[in-house]
ChimeraX commands (.cxc) that place a marker at each C-alpha (Angstrom):
marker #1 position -6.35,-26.07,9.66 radius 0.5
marker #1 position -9.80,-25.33,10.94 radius 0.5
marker #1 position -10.53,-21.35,11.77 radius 0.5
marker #1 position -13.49,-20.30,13.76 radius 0.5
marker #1 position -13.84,-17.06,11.38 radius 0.5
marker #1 position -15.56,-15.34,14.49 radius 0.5
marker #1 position -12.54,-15.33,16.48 radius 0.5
marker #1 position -10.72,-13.65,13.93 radius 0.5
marker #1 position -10.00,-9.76,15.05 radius 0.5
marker #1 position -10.97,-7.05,13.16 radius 0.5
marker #1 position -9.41,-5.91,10.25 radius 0.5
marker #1 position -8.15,-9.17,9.50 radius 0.5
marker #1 position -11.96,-10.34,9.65 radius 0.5
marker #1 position -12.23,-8.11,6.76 radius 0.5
marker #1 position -9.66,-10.21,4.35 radius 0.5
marker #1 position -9.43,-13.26,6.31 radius 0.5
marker #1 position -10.90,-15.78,3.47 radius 0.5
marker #1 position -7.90,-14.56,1.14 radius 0.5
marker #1 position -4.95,-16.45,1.14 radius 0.5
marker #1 position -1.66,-14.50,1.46 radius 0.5
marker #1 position -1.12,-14.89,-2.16 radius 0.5
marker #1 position -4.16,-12.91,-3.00 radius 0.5
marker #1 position -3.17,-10.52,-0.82 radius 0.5
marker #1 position -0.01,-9.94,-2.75 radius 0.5
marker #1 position -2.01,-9.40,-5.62 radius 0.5
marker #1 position -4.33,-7.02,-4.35 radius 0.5
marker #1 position -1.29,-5.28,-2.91 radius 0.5
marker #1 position 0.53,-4.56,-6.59 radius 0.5
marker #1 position -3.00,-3.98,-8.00 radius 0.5
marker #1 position -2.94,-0.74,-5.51 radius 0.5
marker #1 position 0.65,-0.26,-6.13 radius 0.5
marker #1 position -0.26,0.02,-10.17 radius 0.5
marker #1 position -3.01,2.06,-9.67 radius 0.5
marker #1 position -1.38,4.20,-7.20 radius 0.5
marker #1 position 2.10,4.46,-9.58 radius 0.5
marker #1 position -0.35,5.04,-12.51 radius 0.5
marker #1 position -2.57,8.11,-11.04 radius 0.5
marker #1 position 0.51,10.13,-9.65 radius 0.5
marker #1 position 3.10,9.56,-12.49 radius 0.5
marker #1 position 0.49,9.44,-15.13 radius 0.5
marker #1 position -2.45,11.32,-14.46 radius 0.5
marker #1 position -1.91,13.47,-11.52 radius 0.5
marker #1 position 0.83,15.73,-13.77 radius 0.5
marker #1 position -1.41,16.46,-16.53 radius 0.5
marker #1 position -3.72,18.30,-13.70 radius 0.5
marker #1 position -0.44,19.75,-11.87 radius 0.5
marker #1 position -1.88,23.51,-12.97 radius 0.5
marker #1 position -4.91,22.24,-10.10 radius 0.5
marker #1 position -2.59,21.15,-7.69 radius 0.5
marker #1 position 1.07,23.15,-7.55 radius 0.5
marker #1 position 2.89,19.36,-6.77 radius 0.5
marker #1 position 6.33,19.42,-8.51 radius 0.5
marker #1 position 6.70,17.22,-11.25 radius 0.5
marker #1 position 9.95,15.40,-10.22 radius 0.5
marker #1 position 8.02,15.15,-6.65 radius 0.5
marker #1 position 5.21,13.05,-8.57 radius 0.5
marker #1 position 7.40,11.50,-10.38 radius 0.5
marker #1 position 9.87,9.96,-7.17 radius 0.5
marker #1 position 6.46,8.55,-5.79 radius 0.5
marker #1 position 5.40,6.98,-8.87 radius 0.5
marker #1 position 8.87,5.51,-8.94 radius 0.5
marker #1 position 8.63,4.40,-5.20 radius 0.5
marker #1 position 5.03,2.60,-5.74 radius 0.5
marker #1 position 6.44,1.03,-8.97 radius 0.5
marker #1 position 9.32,-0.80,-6.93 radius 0.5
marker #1 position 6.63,-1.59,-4.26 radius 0.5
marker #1 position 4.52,-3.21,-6.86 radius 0.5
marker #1 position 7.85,-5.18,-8.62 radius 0.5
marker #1 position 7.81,-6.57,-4.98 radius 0.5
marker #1 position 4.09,-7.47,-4.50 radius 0.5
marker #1 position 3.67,-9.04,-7.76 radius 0.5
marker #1 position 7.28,-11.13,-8.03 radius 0.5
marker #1 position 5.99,-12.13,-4.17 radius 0.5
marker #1 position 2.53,-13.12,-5.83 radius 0.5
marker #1 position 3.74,-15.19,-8.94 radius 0.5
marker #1 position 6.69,-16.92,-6.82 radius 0.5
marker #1 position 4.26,-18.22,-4.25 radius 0.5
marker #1 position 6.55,-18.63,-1.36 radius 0.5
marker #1 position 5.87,-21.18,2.00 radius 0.5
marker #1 position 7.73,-18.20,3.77 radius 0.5
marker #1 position 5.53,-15.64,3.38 radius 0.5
marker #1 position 4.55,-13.70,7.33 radius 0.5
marker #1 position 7.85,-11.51,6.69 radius 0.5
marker #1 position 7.43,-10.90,3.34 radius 0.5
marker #1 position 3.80,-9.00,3.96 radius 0.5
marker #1 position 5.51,-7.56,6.99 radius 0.5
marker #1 position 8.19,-6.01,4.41 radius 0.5
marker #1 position 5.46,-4.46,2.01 radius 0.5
marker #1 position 3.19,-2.94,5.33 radius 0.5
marker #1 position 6.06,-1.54,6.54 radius 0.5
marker #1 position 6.87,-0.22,2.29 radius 0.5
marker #1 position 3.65,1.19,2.17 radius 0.5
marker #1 position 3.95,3.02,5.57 radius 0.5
marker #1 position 7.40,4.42,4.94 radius 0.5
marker #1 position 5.57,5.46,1.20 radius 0.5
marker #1 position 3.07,7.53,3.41 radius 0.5
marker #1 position 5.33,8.70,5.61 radius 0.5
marker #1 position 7.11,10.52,2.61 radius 0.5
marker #1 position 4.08,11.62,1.20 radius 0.5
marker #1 position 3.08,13.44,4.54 radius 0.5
marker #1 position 6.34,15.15,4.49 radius 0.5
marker #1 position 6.78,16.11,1.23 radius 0.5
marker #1 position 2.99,17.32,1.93 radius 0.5
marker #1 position 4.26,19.32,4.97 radius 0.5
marker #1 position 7.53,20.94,3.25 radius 0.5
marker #1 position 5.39,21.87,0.32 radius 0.5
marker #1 position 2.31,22.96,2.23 radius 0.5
marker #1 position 2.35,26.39,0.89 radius 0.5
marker #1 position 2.90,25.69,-2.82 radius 0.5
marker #1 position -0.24,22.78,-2.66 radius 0.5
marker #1 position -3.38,23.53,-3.30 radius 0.5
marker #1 position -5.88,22.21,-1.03 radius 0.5
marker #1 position -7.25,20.02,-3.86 radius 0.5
marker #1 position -3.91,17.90,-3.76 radius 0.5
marker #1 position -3.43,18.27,0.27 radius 0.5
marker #1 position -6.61,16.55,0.57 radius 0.5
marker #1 position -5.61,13.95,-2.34 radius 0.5
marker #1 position -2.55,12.84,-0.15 radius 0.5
marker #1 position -3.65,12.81,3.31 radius 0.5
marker #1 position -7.06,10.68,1.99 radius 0.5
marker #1 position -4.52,8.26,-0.15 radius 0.5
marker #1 position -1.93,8.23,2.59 radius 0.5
marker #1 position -4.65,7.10,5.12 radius 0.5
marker #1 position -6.54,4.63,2.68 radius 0.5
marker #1 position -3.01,3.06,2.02 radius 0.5
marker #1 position -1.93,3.00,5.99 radius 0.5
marker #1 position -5.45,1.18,6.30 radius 0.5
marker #1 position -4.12,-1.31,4.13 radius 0.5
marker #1 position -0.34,-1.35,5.38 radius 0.5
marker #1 position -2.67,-2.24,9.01 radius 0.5
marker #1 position -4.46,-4.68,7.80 radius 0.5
marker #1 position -1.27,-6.29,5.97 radius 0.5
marker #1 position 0.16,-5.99,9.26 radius 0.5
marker #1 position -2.35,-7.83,11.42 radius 0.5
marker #1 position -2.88,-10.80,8.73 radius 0.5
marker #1 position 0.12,-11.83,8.65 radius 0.5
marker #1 position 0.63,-11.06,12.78 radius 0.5
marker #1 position -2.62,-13.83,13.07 radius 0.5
marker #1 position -2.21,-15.66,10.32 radius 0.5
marker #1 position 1.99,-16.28,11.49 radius 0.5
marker #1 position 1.45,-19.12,13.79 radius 0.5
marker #1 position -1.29,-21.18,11.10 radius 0.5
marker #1 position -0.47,-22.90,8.46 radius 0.5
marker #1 position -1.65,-21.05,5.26 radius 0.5
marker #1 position 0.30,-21.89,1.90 radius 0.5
marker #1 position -1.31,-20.50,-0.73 radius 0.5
marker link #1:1,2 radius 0.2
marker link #1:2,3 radius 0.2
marker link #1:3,4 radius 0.2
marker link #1:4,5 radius 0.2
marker link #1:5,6 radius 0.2
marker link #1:6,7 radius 0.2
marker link #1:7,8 radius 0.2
marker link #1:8,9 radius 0.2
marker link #1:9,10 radius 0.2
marker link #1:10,11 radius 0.2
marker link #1:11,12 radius 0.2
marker link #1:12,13 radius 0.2
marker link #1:13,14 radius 0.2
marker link #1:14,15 radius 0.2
marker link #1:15,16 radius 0.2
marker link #1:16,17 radius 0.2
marker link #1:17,18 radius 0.2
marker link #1:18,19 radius 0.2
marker link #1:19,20 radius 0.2
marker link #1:20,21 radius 0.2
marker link #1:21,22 radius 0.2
marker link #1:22,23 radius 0.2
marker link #1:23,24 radius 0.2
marker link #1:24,25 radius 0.2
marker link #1:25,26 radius 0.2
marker link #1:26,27 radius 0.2
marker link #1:27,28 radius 0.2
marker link #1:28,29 radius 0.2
marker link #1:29,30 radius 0.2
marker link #1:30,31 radius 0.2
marker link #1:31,32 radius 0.2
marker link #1:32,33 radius 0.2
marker link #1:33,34 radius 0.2
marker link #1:34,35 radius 0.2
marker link #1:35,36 radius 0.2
marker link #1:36,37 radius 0.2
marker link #1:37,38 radius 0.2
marker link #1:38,39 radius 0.2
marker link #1:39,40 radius 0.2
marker link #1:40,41 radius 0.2
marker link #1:41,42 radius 0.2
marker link #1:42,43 radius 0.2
marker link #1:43,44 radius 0.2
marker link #1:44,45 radius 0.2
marker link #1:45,46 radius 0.2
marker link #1:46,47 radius 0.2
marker link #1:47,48 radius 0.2
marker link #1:48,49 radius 0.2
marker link #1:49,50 radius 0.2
marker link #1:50,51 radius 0.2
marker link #1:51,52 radius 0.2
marker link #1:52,53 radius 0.2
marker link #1:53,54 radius 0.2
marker link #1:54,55 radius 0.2
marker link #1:55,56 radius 0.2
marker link #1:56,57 radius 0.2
marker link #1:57,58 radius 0.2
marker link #1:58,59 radius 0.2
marker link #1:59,60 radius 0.2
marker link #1:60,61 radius 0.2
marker link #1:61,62 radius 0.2
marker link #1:62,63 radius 0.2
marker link #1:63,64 radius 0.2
marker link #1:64,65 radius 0.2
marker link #1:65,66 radius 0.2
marker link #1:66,67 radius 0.2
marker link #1:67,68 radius 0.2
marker link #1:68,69 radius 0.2
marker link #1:69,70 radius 0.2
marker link #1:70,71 radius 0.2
marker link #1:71,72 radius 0.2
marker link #1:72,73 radius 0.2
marker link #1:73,74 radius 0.2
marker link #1:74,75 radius 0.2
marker link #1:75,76 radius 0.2
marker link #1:76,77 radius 0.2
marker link #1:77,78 radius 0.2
marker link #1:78,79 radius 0.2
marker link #1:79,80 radius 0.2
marker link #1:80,81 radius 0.2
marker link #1:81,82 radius 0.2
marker link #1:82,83 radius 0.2
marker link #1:83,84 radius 0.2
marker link #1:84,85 radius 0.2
marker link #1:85,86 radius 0.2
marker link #1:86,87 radius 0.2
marker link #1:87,88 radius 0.2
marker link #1:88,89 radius 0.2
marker link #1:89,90 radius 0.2
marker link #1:90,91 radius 0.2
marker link #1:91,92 radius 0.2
marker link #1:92,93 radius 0.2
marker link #1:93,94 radius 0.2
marker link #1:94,95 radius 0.2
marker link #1:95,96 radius 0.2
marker link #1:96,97 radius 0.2
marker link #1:97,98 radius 0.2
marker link #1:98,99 radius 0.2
marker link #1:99,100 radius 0.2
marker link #1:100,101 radius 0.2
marker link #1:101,102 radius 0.2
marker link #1:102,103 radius 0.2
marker link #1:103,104 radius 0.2
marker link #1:104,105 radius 0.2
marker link #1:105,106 radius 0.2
marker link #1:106,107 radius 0.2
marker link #1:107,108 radius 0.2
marker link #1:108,109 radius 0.2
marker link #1:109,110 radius 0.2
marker link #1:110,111 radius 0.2
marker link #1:111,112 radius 0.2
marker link #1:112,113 radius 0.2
marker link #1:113,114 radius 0.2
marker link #1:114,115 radius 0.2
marker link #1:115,116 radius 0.2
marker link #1:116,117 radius 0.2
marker link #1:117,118 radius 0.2
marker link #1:118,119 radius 0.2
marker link #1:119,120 radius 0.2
marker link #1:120,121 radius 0.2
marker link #1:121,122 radius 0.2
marker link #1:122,123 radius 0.2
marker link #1:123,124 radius 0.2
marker link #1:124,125 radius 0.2
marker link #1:125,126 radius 0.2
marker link #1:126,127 radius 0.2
marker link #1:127,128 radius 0.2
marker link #1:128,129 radius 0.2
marker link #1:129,130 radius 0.2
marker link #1:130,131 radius 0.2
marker link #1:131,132 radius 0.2
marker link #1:132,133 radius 0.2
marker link #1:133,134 radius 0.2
marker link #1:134,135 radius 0.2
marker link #1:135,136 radius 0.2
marker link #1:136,137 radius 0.2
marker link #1:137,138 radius 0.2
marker link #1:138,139 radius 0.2
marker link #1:139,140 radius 0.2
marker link #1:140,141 radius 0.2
marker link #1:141,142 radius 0.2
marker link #1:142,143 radius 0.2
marker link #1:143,144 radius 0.2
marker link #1:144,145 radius 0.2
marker link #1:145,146 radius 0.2
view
């Protein structure tokens, strides 16, 4: 199916030559990085940023599970795919949404170093979950397979 890429509403302009496999991809590439930096890295600088370990540690977790999901999506290739990138925006939402909150309860034990770490990854990932959102809101009534 022909699309007139002009017509295509920002921020799905941004990604619209991917097909929703890549976009799987791209999705547990963030995940890994994501899971990596706060279970891996982020503790060995916890002196810097007054985050509990076991708090680091649950989001890791959480992002790990996200990325299972991406990346199983990604090598299954499925026809079906509008509610399956629905079902990792709305993942990577909630994962922000817990973020925030643990942010909040913990405000006064954070440093500002790692209360500005969160609320810039939280809103870099809800830009994603967005744009997740509205591809596969536009892309829903096409045909793309791959």
């Amino acid at each position: 199916m022909n699309i007139n890429r002009s017509e295509i509403p920002f921020p799905v302009s941004l990604v619209s030559k991917w097909s929703p496999r890549t976009m799987f991809f791209v999705d547990s590439m963030g995940a890994i990085l994501t899971a990596t930096t706060i279970g891996i890295v982020l503790p060995y600088f916890n002196d810097y940023l007054g985050v509990e370990i076991g708090h680091l540690h649950f989001l890791a977790i959480y992002v790990l599970v996200l990325f299972a999901y991406s990346f199983s999506v990604f090598l299954i290739k499925p026809t079906k795919w509008v509610i399956l990138l629905k079902i990792i925006a709305l993942a990577n939402f909630s994962y922000c949404v817990i973020t925030l909150k643990l942010v909040y309860q913990h405000f006064e034990d954070l440093t500002m170093l790692a209360v500005i770490y969160f609320i810039v990854e939280s809103l870099l990932i809800m830009g994603i979950a967005v744009v997740e959102w509205r591809y596969s809101e536009y892309f829903s009534s096409r045909e793309i397979i791959n």
